[in-house]
N, C-alpha and C positions, 0 to 999 in steps of 0.2 A: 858732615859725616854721613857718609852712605847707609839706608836703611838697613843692611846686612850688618854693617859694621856697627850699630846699633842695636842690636838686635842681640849680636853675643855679649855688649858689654853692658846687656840685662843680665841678662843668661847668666853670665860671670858672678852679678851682683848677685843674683840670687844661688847661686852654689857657694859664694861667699858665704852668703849671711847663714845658709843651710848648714854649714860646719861651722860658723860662731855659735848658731844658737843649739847646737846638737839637736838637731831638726831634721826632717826629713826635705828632697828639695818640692816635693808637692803639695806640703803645706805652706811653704817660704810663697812657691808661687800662688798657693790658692790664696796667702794674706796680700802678695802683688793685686793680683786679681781684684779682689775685694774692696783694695783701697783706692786703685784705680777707677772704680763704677762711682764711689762713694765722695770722691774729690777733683774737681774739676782741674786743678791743679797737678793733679799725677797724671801721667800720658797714660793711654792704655798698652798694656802688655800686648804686645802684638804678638800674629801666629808664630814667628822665626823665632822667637824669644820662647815660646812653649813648645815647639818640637826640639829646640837645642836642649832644654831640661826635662823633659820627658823622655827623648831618645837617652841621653844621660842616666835617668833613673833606669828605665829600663835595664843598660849594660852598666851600672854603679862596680860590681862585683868584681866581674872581668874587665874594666880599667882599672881600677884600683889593685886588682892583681898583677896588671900589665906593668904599671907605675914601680911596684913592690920590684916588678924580678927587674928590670930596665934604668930602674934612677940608681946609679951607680955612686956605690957611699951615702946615696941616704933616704932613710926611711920614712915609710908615707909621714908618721905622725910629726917627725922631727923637721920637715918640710916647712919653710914658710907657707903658712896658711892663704894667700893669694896663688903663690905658685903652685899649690896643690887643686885649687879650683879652678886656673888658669889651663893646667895639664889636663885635668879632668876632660874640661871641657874640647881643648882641642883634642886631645884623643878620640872624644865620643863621632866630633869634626869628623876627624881627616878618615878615623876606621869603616865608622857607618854611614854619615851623609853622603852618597856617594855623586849628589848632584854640583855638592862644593871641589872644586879643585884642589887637589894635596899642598900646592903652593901658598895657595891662599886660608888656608884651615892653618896651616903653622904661620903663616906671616900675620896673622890676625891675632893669633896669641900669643905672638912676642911683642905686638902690639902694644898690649895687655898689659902685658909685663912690664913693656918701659911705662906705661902710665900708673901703676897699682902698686910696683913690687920694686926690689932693690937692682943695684945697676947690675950686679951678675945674673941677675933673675932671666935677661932675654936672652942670654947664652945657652942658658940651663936649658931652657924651655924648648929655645929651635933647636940645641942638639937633642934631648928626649926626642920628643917629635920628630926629627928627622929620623934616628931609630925607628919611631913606629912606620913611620909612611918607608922605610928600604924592608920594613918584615910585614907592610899591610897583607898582602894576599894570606902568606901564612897564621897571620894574626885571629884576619876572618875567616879562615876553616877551622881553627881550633876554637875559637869563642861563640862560632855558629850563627 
């Protein structure tokens, strides 16, 4: 698995674990952080795995408002909870990273999906997604 491709399916785990444990996700990573210094056995969190959830936290608001008016029939909370960190995250992808390519930011998180989430889940996801990357430009002028 490519170090990128790794890298979000930290990223993933911890925006996972960050809405099981009603947590914020920069505690999730500062206990990643932590446990990785402290156990030879955890790999360390690498940089691509803390800018995917950091740039995340940063725009938490405005995806998750994005998610709300866009997933059509259903509601963030009512969301399977992988597919909801899974979008998350690609959203944060394909809106803000602007070094990752559009193709590869949603095909990484249907990835995702087929590995974490149920088998409708990587329909859901690359059609979300594909909505946000055909409204990116307008997305980023109104979210700033």
């Amino acid at each position: 698995m490519a170090a990128r491709s790794k890298a979000r399916k930290r990223a993933f785990q911890i925006l996972f674990e960050a809405d099981q444990r009603d947590s914020t996700v920069q505690n999730v990573l500062a206990d990643w952080i932590r446990h990785s210094r402290s156990d030879d056995r955890q790999p360390p969190v690498n940089e691509y795995t803390m800018r995917l959830v950091e740039g995340y936290a940063e725009h938490v608001a405005r995806i998750d408002e994005l998610i709300a008016t866009y997933a059509v029939d259903w509601d963030l909370d009512r969301m399977p909870a992988a597919d909801r960190s899974i979008v998350r995250l690609g959203a944060y992808e394909l809106i803000w990273e602007d070094e990752t390519p559009d193709a590869v930011a949603i095909d990484e998180a249907v990835q995702l999906a087929k590995e974490f989430s149920t088998d409708d889940s990587p329909a859901f996801v690359n059609g979300l997604l594909g909505r946000f990357k055909e409204l990116k430009p307008s997305l980023r002028r109104e979210g700033r």
